[in-house]
C-alpha positions in Angstrom: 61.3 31.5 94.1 63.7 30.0 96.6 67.1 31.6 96.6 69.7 28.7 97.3 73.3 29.4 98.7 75.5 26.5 97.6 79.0 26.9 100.0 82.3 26.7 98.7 84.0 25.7 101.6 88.1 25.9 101.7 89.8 22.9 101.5 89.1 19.2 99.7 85.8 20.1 98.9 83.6 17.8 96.9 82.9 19.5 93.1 80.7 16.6 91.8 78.5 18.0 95.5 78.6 21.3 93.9 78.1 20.7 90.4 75.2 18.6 90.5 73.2 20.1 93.1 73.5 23.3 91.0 73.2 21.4 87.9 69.9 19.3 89.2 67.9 22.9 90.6 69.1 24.5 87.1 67.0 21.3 85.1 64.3 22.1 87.1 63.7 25.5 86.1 64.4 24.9 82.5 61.4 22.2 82.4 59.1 24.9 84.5 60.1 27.3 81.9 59.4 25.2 79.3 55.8 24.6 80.9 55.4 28.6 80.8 55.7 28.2 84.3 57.8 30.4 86.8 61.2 29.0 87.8 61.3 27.2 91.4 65.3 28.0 92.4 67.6 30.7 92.1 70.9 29.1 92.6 73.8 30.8 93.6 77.5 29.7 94.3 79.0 31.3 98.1 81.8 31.7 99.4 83.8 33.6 101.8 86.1 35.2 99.7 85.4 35.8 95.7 87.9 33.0 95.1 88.4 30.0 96.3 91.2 27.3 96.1 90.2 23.9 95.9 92.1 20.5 96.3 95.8 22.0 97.2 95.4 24.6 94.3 94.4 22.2 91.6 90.7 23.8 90.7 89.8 27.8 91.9 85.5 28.5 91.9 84.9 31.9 91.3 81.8 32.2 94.1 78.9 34.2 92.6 78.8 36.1 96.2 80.6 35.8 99.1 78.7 35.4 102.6 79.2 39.4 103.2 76.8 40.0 99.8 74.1 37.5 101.0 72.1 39.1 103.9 69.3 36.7 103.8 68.6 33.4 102.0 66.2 30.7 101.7 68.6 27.3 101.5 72.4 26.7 102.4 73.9 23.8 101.2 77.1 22.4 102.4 79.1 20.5 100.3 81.5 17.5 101.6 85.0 18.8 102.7 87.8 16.0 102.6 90.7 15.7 105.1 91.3 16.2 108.9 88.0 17.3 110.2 89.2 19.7 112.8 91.2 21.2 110.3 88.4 21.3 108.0 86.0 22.9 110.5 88.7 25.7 111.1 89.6 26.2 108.0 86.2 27.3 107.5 84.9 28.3 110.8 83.9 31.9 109.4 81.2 30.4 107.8 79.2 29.2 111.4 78.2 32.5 112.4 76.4 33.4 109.2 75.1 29.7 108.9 73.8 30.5 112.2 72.1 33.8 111.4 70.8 32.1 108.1 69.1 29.2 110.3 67.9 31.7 112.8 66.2 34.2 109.7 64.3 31.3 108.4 66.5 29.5 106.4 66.7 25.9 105.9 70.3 23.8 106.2 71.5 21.5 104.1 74.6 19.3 104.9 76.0 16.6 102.1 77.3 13.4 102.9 80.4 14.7 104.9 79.2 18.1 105.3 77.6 17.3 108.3 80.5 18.0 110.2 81.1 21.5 109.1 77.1 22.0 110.1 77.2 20.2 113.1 80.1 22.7 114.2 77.2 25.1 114.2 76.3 23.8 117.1 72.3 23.8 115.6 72.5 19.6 115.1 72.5 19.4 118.9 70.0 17.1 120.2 68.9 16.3 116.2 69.4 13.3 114.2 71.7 13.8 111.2 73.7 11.1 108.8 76.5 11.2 107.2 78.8 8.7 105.6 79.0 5.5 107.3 82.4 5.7 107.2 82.9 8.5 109.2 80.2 7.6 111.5 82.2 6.7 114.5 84.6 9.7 114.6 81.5 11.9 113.8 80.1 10.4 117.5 83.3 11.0 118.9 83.4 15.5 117.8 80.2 15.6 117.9 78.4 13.2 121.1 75.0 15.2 121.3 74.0 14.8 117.7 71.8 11.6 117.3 74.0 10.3 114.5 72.1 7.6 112.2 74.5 6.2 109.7 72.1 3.8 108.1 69.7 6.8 106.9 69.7 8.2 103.2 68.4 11.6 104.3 67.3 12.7 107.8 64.9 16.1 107.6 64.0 17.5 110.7 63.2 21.5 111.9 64.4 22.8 108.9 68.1 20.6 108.4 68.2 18.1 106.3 71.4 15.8 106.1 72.7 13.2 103.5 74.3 9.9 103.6 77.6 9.0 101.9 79.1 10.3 98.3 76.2 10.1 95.6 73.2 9.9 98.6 73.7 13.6 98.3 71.6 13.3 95.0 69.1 11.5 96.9 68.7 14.6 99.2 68.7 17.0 96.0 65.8 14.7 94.6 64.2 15.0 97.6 64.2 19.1 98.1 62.9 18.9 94.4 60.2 16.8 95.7 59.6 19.4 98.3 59.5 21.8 96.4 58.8 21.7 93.1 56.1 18.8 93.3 56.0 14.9 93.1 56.0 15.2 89.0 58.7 17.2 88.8 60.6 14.9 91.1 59.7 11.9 89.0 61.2 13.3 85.8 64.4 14.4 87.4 64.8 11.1 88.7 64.4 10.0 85.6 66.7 12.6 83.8 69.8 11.9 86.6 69.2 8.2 86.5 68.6 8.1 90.5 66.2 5.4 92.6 63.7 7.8 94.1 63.0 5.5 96.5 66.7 4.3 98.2 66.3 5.2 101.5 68.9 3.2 103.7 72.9 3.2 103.2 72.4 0.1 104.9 73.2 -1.9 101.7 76.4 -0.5 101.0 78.1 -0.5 104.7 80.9 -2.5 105.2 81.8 -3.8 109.0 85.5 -3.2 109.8 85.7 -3.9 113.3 85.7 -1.2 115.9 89.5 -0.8 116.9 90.4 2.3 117.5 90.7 2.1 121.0 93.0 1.4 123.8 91.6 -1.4 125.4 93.7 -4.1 124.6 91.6 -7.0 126.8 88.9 -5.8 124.4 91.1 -6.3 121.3 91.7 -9.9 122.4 87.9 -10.3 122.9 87.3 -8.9 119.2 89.8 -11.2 117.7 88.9 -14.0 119.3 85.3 -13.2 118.1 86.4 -12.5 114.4 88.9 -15.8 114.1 86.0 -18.7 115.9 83.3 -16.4 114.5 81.6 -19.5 112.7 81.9 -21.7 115.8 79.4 -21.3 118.8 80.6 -18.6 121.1 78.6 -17.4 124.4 79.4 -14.0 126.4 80.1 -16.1 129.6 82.3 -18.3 127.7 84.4 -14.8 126.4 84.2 -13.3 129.7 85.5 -16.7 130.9 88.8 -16.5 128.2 89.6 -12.9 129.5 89.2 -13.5 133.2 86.6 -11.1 133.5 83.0 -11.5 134.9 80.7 -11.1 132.2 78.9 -7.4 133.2 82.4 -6.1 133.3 83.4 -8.1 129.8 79.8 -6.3 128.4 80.3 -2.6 130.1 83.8 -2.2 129.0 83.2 -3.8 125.3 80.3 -1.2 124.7 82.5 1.5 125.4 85.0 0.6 123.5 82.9 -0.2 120.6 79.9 1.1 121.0 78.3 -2.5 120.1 77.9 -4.9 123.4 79.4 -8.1 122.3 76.2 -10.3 120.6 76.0 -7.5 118.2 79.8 -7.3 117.6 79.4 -11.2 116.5 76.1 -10.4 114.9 78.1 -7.9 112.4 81.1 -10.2 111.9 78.6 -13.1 111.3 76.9 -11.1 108.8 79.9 -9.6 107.0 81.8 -12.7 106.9 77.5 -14.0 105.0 78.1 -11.2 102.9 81.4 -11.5 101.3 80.7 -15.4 101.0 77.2 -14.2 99.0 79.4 -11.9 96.6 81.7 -14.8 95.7 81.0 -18.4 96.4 78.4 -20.4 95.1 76.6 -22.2 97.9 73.3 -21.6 98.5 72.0 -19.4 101.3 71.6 -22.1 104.1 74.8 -23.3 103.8 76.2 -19.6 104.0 74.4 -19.4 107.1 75.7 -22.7 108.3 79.4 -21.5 107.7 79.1 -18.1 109.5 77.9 -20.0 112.7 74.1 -19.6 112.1 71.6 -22.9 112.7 68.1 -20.7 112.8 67.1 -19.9 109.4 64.8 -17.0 110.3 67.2 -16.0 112.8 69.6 -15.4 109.9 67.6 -14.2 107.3 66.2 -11.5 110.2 69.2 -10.3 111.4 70.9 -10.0 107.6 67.6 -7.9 106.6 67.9 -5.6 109.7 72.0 -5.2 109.1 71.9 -4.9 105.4 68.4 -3.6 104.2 67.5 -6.5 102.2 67.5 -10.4 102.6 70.6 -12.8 101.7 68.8 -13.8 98.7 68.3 -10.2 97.4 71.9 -9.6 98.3 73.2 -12.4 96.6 71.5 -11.6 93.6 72.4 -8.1 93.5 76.2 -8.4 93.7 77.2 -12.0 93.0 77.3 -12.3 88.6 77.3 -15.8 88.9 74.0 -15.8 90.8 72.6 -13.0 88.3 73.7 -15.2 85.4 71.4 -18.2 86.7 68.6 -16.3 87.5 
């Protein structure tokens, strides 16, 4: 039996995290006691003192134990805290050393959706690839610069940590542990019980592009909103670099570090998010979507939409525009 620490972190923390990771382990051993069979998980709520205050005092979790009672442990999870991360990570920064301890005894590290900062502050994500929530992506990079951060992943699993993507990912990561290790079958008929794709893999579908402007570059604001107002017109780096008065290696170097895009895939993202909100609510067809966001090479489009998104325009238009659905 694996004994599973959920964390109850101080601060915003996320109860439908704690709730239905508990709640989805719990349905597991039920149906493996109703098969006469031994249970898989002994769950356990943690924290570091044997209350906690959530959410500016508006719910209090009695843990089970606090991190003092548990001297060794199979699985932490680590729900998503809300707020000012560096306030979050030292809010609860008593937890590192034991999550390092835990790690370095055998046990395995789980980090949900936002979580992933409070784990990364562990210092063990260093050099390993993690996700998070896309939208806190970029100022993940930014705390934490030698953690291989992949927003568009679901789950990432690698030497013993596993990491979510954003909000209700997390149950895609819980699915996936059940998977692990409780069996294929067994994952099959939670997914069925919870109501969750088994196989989403990418956040890719639900990422919105708000460009990249928190930064002090100001040249490099004038270069992103001359890309996002003539985005559907033809627009070349030389011919950019020719509008700022800047030669076009030093337009690219300095646009990458302020973005962390180099300028073709700044357009590419506008482009495609400008296709995207036109496929929710207008009814033209594809090509003359692509037309209007300044694409004239059909597989051009439909390539770089699939590699943005996760899916083609067609699939994405049929997926969130009612109208479409309704003809179909």
């Amino acid at each position: 039996m694996k004994h599973v620490s959920i964390l109850i972190p101080r601060g915003e923390t996320s109860l439908s995290n704690i709730e239905a990771t508990y709640k989805m382990f719990t349905k597991v051993n039920e149906a493996m006691d109703r098969m006469k069979k031994p249970p898989v998980f002994k769950v356990q709520l943690v924290g570091l003192s044997n209350e906690t205050t959530l959410t500016n005092g508006l719910f209090i979790i009695k843990p089970d134990l606090t991190i003092n009672d548990v001297s060794k442990t199979d699985m932490v999870i680590i729900p998503a805290v809300h707020g000012d991360m560096a306030k979050v990570i030292s809010d609860n920064a008593d937890f590192v050393p034991w999550l390092i301890k835990q790690y370095k005894a055998g046990a395995e590290l789980v980090s949900l959706c936002i979580g992933a900062f409070l784990l990364a502050s562990t210092g063990l994500l260093k050099g390993r690839s993690c996700t998070t929530h896309w939208l806190a992506a970029d100022e993940f990079k930014l705390m934490f610069p030698d953690v291989k951060v992949m927003p568009y992943k679901i789950i990432t699993d690698e030497g013993g940590i596993y990491t979510s993507g954003g909000a209700y990912s997390s149950l895609n990561l819980i699915l996936y542990l059940v998977e692990k290790f409780a069996g294929r079958d067994m994952a099959i008929k939670s997914s069925k019980m919870f109501e969750i794709d088994i196989e989403r893999n990418s956040q890719s579908l639900f990422m919105m592009f708000h460009g990249q402007k928190d930064h002090d570059d100001d040249v490099i604001k004038r270069a992103q909103d001359f890309i996002e107002h003539n985005y559907s017109g033809k627009i070349t780096v030389d011919q950019l670099a020719s509008t700022l008065a800047l030669s076009r290696r030093h337009l690219e170097r300095r646009f990458k570090k302020a973005t962390s895009n180099t300028v073709v895939e700044y357009m590419q993202r506008v482009r495609i998010e400008a296709a995207k909100m036109s496929l929710e609510t207008m009814r033209e067809n594809v090509n003359e979507v692509m037309y209007n966001v300044g694409y004239t090479d059909t597989k051009a489009f439909r390539e770089t939409f699939k590699r943005i998104t996760g899916v083609s325009p067609i699939e994405y238009r049929n997926k969130y525009n009612k109208d479409a659905k309704a003809a179909v």
